[in-house]
C-alpha positions as CSV (number, residue, x, y, z in Angstrom):
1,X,0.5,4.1,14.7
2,X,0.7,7.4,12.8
3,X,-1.1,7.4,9.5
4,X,1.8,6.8,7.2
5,X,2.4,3.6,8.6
6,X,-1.2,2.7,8.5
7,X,-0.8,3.0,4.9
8,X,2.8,1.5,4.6
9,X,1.1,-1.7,6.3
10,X,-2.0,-2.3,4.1
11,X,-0.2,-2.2,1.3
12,X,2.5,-4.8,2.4
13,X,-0.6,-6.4,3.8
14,X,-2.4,-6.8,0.4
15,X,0.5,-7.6,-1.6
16,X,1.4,-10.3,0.5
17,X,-2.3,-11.4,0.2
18,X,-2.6,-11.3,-3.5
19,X,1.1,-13.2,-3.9
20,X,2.7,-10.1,-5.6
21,X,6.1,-9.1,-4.9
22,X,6.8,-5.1,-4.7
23,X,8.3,-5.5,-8.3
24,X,4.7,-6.6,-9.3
25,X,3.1,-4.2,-7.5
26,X,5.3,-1.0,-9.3
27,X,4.6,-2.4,-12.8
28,X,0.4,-3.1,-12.2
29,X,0.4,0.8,-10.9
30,X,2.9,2.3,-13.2
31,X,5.7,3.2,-10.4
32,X,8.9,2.7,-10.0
33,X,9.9,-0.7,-7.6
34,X,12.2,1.2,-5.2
35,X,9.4,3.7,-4.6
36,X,7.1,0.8,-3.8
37,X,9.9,-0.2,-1.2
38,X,10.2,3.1,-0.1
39,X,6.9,3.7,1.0
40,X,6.5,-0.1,2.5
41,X,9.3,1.2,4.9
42,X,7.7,4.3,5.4
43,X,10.4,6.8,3.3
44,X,7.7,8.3,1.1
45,X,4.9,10.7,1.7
46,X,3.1,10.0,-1.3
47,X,0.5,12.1,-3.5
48,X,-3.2,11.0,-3.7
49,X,-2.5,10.4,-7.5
50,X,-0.4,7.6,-6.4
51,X,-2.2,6.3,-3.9
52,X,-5.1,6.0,-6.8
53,X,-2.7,3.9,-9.1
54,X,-1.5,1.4,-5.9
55,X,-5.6,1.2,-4.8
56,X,-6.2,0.0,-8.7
57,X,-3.5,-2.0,-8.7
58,X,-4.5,-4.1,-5.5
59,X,-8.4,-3.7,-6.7
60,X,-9.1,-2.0,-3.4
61,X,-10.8,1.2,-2.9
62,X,-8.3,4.1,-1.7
63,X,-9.6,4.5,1.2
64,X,-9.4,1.0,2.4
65,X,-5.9,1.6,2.2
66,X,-5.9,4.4,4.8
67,X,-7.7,2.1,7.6
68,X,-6.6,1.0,10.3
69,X,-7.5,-2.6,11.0
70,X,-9.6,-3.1,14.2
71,X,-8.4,-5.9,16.7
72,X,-11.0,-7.4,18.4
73,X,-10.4,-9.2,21.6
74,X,-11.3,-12.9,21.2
């Protein structure tokens, strides 16, 4: 999984978790909702500005949102 998608899937991830749709999501970080969309599907290489407006937005730190999860075996 390349890094874009990384990101693309944390933030889907998080919305989901917090109950907010991608409508939500664009007006708590000042963006449009079809850009939200468009970087869920992985259409958007977006700037580190942005990225800091999505992180507030989901009260995570930026960073978090550039992870990739670990799986553990159980």
């Amino acid at each position: 999984m390349n890094l874009l998608e990384i990101f693309a899937n944390n933030i889907r991830q998080q919305r989901i978790k917090q109950g907010i749709s991608q409508e939500k999501l664009a007006e708590l970080s000042e963006l449009h909702r079809t850009y939200i969309s468009d970087i869920e599907r992985c259409q958007r290489n977006i700037s580190l500005n942005n990225l800091e407006k999505i992180s507030k937005a989901l009260k995570v730190e930026p960073y978090q949102l550039l992870m990739e999860k670990v799986k553990h075996d159980e």
